[in-house]
N, C-alpha and C positions, 0 to 999 in steps of 0.2 A: 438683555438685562445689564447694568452697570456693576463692570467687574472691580471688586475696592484691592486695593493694596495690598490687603491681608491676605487676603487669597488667595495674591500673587505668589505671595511671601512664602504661604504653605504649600502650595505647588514646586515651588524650586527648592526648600527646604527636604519636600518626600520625594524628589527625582533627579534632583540637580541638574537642572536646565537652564538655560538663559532667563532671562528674563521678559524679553519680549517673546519668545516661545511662548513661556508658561502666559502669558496676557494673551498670547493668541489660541490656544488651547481650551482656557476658558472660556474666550469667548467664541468659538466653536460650537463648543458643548454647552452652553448657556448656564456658567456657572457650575456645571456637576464635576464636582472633585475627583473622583471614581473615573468618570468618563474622559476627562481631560487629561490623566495617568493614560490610558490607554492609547487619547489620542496622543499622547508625546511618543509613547512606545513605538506604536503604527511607523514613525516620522522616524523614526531612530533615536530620536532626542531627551529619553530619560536615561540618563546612566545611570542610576541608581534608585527605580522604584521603590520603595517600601511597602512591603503588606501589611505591618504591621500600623496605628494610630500611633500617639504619642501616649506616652509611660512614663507619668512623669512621679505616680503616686510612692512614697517611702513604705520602710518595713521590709519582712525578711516571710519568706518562705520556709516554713520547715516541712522535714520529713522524715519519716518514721516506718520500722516493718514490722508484719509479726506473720502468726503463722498462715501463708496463701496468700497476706495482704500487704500492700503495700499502701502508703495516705502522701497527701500533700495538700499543707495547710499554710494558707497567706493570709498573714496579718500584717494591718498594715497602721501606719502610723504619718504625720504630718513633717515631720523632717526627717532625714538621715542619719541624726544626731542619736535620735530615739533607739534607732535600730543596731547603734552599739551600745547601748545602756545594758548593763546587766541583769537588769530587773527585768526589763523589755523579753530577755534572750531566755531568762527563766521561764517568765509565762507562755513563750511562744513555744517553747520545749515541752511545758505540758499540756498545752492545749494539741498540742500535735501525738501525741502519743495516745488522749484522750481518743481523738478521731481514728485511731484503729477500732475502736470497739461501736463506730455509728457509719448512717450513709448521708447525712446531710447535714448541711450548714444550719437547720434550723434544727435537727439534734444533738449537733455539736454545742450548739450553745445551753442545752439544756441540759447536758451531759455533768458529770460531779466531779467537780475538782475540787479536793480537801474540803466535801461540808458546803462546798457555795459551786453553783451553777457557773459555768463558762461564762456565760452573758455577765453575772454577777464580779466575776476575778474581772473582767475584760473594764468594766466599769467604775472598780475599786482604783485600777490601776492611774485611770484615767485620773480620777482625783489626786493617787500619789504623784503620778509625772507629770502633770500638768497639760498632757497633751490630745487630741482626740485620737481615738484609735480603734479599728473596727476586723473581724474577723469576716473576711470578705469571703472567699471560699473553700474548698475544700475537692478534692478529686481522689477516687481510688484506684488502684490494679489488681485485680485478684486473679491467681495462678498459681498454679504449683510453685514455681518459684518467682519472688520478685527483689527484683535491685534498686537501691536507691542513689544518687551524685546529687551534691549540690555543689555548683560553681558558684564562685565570689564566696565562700562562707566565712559568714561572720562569727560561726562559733559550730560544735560542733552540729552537722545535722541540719542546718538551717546556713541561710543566704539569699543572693540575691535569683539565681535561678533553683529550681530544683526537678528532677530527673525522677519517674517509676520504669522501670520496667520490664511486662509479665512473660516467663518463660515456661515452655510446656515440659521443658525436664529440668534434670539440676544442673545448679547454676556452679561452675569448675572457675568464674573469674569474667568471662566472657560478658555476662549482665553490665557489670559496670565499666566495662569497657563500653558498650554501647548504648549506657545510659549516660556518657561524654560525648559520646558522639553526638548524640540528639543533643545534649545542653548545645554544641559550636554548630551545628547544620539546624535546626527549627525545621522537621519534618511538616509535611501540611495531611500526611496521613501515614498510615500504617504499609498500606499498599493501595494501588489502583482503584482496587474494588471500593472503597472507604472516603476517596476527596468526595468532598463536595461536589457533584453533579453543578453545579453553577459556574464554582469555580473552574473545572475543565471546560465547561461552553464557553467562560470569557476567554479564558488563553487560547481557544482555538479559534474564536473569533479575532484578536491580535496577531496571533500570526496569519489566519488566510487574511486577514486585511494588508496585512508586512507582503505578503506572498503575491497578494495582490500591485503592489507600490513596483514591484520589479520587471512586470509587462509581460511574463512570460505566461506559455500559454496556459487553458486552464488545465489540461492532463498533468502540464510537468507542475505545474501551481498545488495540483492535490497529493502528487509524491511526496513534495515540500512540506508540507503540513506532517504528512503520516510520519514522515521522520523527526519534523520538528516538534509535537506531540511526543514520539515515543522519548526525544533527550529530555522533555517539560516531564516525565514521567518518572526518567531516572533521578532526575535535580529535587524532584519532592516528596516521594514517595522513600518511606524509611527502608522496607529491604531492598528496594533496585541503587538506592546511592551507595558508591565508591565508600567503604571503609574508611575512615580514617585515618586508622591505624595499621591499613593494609590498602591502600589502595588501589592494586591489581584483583580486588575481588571485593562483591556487593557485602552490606550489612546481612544482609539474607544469609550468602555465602557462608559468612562466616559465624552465623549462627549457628547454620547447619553441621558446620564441620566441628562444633563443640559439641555435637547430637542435640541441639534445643531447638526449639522456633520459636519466634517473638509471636505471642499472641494477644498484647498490646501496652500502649506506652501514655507516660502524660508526662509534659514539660510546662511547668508553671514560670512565669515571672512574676516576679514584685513590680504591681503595678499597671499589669500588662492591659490596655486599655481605656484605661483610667487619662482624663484629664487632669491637670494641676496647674492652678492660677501661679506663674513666674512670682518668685520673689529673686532680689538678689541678694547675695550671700549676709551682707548686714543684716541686712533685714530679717532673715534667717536666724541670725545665732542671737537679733535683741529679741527677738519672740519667743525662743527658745529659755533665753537667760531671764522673761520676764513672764514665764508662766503662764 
């Protein structure tokens, strides 16, 4: 198949490869974006995969605790501008506090805020700010104790990331220490037991392919793996990663030694997924200034 430009472009943009690499990757793999990450990996040649898509969508995350529970709610909005608006930061405030008392985004919207339905404030607002703007999801942690962090905050309790996280005793400080952690590492599970089953078959596919590129034979090829596996293990799994704030001992570690256990987490971003059509900044702030 004829590999276009663009393609190019988003393979070197999510791996940072060359260029004739990323044209030779694709065409490899006939165009599969996904496959072509891997095969750059295999080769040596992406310094810097991305797992994530692009996130380009506006708006602010908030979150909220109460008692056992913890929420996290993204709303979102068409520019950035929105998401320092006062008005914006009000409604997101109570629509987030609302979602302690529901478990989904289509009760959240039916949920009573002052007399009018969430859906209803969410659509009021639209007319007063002129912008479109949508209550995309919502996530819980329930636990005896749970911690909340938002980094980037644009006000209090809300921002551009936001952090739960559920502990089985009480929480002495230790919760939002490691509800920072996860905001700066982006865990891919709780522990071992929890990744995705796919996921662990692609990385161990990349590496015995990696393992394979080096000639050696296949006994010591499968040692290779088993260790390089267990570090892919400690790199994304929340209690086996390095502290950050102690790095001589796991998140685990040091939950344990505050007598709690993590028994689980949610890390939201604004936008996380979400494609957004490129404007440039002009563009931006005349759309914004003409309603």
């Amino acid at each position: 198949m004829a590999i276009t430009a663009a393609q190019v472009k988003e393979l070197r943009d999510s791996t940072g490869a060359g260029m004739m690499d990323a044209k030779k990757a694709l065409t490899e793999t006939d165009g599969d974006m996904e496959a072509a990450v891997d095969w750059l990996r295999t080769k040596g040649l992406a310094k810097a995969a991305k797992k994530a898509g692009r996130t380009a969508a506006e708006g602010l995350v908030g979150v909220a605790v109460g008692e056992g529970v913890g929420v996290a709610v993204e709303v979102n909005s068409e520019t950035d501008f929105v998401g320092k608006n006062a008005e914006f930061q009000a409604m997101v405030a109570d629509i987030t506090k609302a979602a302690v008392g529901v478990d989904s985004v289509e009760a959240l919207l039916e949920a009573d805020l002052g007399g009018k339905t969430v859906s209803d404030v969410v659509t009021n607002k639209i007319a007063t700010i002129g912008e479109n703007m949508s209550v995309r999801r919502m996530a819980r942690v329930e636990a005896p104790a749970v911690a909340a962090y938002v980094h980037n905050a644009a006000a209090t309790d809300m921002g551009k990331i936001g952090v739960l996280v559920g502990l089985s005793g009480a929480d002495n400080g230790i919760g939002k220490q490691i509800a920072m952690h996860i905001a700066a590492t982006d865990p891919a599970s709780l522990n071992e037991n929890d990744l995705d089953p796919a996921l662990v078959e692609r990385e161990k596919q990349v590496l015995t392919d990696q393992a394979r590129e080096s000639g050696k034979p296949d006994a010591v090829i499968e040692k290779m793996i088993v260790g390089r596996m267990k570090k892919f293990f400690e790199e994304v799994t929340l209690v086996n990663q390095k502290f950050v704030i102690n790095p001589d001992i796991t998140v685990g570690q040091a939950a344990a030694d505050a007598g709690v256990e993590i028994t689980g987490f949610v890390r939201m971003v604004v936008g996380e997924g979400i494609e957004k059509v490129e404007e440039d900044f002009a563009a931006e702030v005349a759309k914004t200034m003409g309603g």
